[in-house]
N, C-alpha and C positions, 0 to 999 in steps of 0.2 A: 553499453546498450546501443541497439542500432537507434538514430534519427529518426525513421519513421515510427519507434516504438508506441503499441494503442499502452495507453494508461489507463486502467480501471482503478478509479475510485470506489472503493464500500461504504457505507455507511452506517451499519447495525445500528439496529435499535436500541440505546441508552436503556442502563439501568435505572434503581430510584436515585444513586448518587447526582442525576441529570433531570431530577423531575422536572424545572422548568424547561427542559427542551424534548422535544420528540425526538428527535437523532442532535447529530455533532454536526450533522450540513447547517442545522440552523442559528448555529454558535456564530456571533458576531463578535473578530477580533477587530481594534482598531477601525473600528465602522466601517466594516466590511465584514461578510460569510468567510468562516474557515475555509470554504471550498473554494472562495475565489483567490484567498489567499496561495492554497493547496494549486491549482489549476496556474496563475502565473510565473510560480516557482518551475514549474514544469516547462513550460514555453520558453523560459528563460534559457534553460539549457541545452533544451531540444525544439527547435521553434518549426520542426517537418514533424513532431509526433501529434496525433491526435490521445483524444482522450473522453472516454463514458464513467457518466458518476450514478452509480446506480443507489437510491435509497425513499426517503418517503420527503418532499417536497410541499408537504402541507403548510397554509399560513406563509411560504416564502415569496420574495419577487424577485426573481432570478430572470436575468437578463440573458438571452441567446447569444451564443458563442460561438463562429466559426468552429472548424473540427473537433466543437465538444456536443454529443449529443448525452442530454438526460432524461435516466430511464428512472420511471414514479413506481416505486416498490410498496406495498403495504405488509409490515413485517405483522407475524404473528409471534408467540410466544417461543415458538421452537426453529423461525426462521434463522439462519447466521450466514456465512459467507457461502457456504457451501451452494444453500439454495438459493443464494443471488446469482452467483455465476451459473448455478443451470437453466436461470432464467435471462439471462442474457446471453446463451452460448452460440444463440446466432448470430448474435451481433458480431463474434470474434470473428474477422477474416485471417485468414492462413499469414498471418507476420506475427512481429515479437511480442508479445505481452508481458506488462511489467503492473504487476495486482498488489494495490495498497490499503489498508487500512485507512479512512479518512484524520483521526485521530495521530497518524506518525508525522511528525514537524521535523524538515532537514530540508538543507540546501541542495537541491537537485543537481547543481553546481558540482557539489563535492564528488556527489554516486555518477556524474558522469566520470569527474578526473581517474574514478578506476578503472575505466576501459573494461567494461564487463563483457564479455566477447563469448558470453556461453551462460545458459541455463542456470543462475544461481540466487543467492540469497546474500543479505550484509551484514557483518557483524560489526559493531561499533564498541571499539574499546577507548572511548571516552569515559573518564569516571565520573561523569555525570549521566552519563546515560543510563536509566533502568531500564527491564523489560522482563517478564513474563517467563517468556521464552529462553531456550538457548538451545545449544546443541553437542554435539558426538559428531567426531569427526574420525576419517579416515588419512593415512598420507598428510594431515595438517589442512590439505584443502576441497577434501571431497568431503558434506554433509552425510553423518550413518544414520541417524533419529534426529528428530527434534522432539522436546518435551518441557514443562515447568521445571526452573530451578536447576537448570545447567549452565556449563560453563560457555561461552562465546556468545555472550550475549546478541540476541538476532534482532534485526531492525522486521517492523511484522509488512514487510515486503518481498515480491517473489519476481523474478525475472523470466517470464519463459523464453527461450529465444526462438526464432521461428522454425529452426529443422528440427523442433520438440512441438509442435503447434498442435500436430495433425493428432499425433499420440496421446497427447495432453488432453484433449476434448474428446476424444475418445473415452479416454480413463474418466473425466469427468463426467460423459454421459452414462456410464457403466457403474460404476463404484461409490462415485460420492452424494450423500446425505447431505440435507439441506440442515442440518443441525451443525453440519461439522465447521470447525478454525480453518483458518489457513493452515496454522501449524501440521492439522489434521489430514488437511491434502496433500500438503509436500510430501508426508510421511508415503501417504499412500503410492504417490509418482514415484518415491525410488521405490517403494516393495516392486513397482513394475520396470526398475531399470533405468528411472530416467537419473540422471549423473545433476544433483543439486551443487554448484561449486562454492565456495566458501569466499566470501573476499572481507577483507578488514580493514579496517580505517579506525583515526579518531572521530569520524564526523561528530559534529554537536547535534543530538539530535533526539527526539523527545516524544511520549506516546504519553499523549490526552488520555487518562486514565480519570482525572478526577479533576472534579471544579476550582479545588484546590491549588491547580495548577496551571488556572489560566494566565495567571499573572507571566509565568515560565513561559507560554507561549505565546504569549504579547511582547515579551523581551525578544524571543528565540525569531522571534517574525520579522522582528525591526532590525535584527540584526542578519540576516536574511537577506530583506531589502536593502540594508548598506550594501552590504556582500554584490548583490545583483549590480546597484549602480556602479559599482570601483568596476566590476566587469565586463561593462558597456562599453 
């Protein structure tokens, strides 16, 4: 990924398995917000990217960040990723976009050491890692479909890189629904040609799915932050 890559943070609206929270920004690991946990990981490996966390900010005190601006979403019942990024599609200026799920935990360390140098997405074949998702591939490293319940398990991360920028917002102002996944947009970018590339790794790396699991991302965080200090 390029250095000055924008990072968009999501943050959908939590089911009832989260009823005590309104979204996942206002999850508190380690006495601090998942998003700020999320946001240093990021600086850590690209300390030239900026980054927008878009979701619903009620009840928090969220302290102002250099090259992080946050956008106050109020979801409704049928809002998901779709209709967050066409609500913030002016924010994107014409460079690389890299669109996360706030909910995905991994060392931003790690998705740099792949040198991702084009348009793609990551699979983690770590056997701890679940996910949802996976995909169809072409050639071993071009993405065909993504869907529930395939093979290469996908981290719910998207890279755009910037000579796909212009296309990509395009496509988004045109085609997609505020109801739809990420999953649902990649799909739609290659029906229009754009090339999703495959890269894989074991990273350790984990999607907040359930409360259940916080305990996993309180481990997964600290061990993170080791990782970050050995690499200072």
């Amino acid at each position: 990924m390029k250095n000055n890559t924008c990072f968009i943070i999501i943050a959908p609206k939590t089911d009832s398995y989260w009823s005590q929270y309104n979204n996942k920004l206002s999850i508190k690991i380690r006495n601090n917000y998942l998003i700020n946990h999320q946001i240093n990981n990021i600086f850590n490996a690209y300390p030239r990217a900026s980054v927008i966390v878009a979701g619903d900010f009620s009840g928090m005190d969220i302290s102002k960040r250099a090259k992080v601006r946050y956008i106050d979403i109020k979801f409704d019942e049928f809002l998901n990723i779709g209709g967050v990024l066409l609500k913030i599609i002016s924010n994107i200026k014409n460079q690389s976009v890299c669109i996360m799920n706030i909910g995905l935990i991994l060392n931003m360390l790690h998705i740099k050491d792949l040198n991702i140098s084009q348009t793609a997405m990551v699979s983690s074949q770590n056997k701890k890692f679940k996910s949802k998702i996976g995909c169809v591939t072409r050639d071993t490293s071009k993405i065909e479909s993504i869907f529930y319940d395939l093979d290469n398990s996908l981290c719910e991360l998207l890279y755009i890189h910037s000579k796909d920028i212009s296309i990509f917002k395009e496509i988004l102002g045109c085609c997609v629904k505020k109801y739809m996944y990420l999953f649902e947009i990649s799909n739609i970018l290659m029906s229009y040609n754009i090339n999703i590339n495959l890269y894989t790794s074991k990273i350790n790396a984990l999607h907040l799915e359930d409360p259940e699991e916080l305990l996993k991302a309180k481990r997964l965080l600290s061990y993170i932050s080791k990782e970050a200090n050995v690499s200072v």
